[in-house]
Steps between C-alpha positions, in 0.01 A plus 500: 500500500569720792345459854357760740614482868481693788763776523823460775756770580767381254247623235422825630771658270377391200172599578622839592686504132198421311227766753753763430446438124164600515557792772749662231255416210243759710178347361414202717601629881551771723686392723914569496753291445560190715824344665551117566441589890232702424317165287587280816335719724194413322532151547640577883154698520235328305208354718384172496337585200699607273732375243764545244560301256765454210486308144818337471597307206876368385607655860414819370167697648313672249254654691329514855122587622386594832161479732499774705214533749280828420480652851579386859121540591307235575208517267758514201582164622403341163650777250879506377713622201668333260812615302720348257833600358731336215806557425468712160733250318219223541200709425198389258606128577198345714699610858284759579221274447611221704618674771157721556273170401754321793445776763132551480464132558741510804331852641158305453664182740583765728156621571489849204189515373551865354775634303587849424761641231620882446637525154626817337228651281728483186584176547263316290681176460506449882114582458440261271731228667296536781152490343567144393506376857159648537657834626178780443599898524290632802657800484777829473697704697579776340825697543590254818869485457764669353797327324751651246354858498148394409181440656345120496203403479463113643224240377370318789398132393375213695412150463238360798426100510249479811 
């Protein structure tokens, strides 16, 4: 059985290794691809809170999640996002699920009361993942980013316990 911790710099490159994964895989993120200085900067930047976490098991991390405040402004105070990303070798093995479960529980300790998710619109297993945490669709943007030559469309989801 593994064990999710908080994240520290000498993990940064393997959480770089398994990001970039999903960056080349073009359906989960638009963002680019993402150096072992550039993952420490996060940490080196993240406010008081936010986290990153990694699910380690045999000395091996499978995965990581992050809470990731919504907006600096104060009356966001209570909303974040939530992200998780395993390593594609341990996919479809309860990770995912333990690691989002494990940081909606810690983003709730830490005062988030609202959580938002942007999922591709074709990616209908991180849809559905998402729904069973009590993730609703609120809405889309259509045509909102551009990755790989194509238009996306993202599905904007949230999950409110006030």
């Amino acid at each position: 059985m593994g064990k999710i911790r908080k994240a520290v710099l000498s993990d940064c490159s393997v959480i770089a290794t398994i990001y970039n994964y999903y960056v080349n895989k073009g359906n989960t993120t638009m963002d680019s691809l993402k150096s072992t200085s550039d993952i420490e900067k996060w940490l080196e930047n993240f406010n008081d809170r936010e986290r990153l976490y990694v699910y380690e098991e045999d000395k091996t991390i499978k995965g990581w999640g992050v809470i990731k405040s919504y907006s600096e402004r104060y009356g966001y105070r209570f909303a974040c996002e939530t992200s998780i990303y395993i390593h594609k070798e341990y996919l479809h093995k309860g990770i995912g699920y333990q690691i989002k479960n494990f940081i909606i529980l810690e983003a709730e300790k830490i005062g988030y009361k609202h959580f938002t998710a942007k999922i591709f619109r074709q990616n209908k297993n991180s849809i559905s993942f998402f729904k069973k945490f009590g993730y609703s669709i609120v809405g889309i943007q259509h045509k909102i980013g551009f990755v790989n030559n194509q238009w996306i469309d993202m599905v904007l989801m949230e999950k409110i316990n006030i």
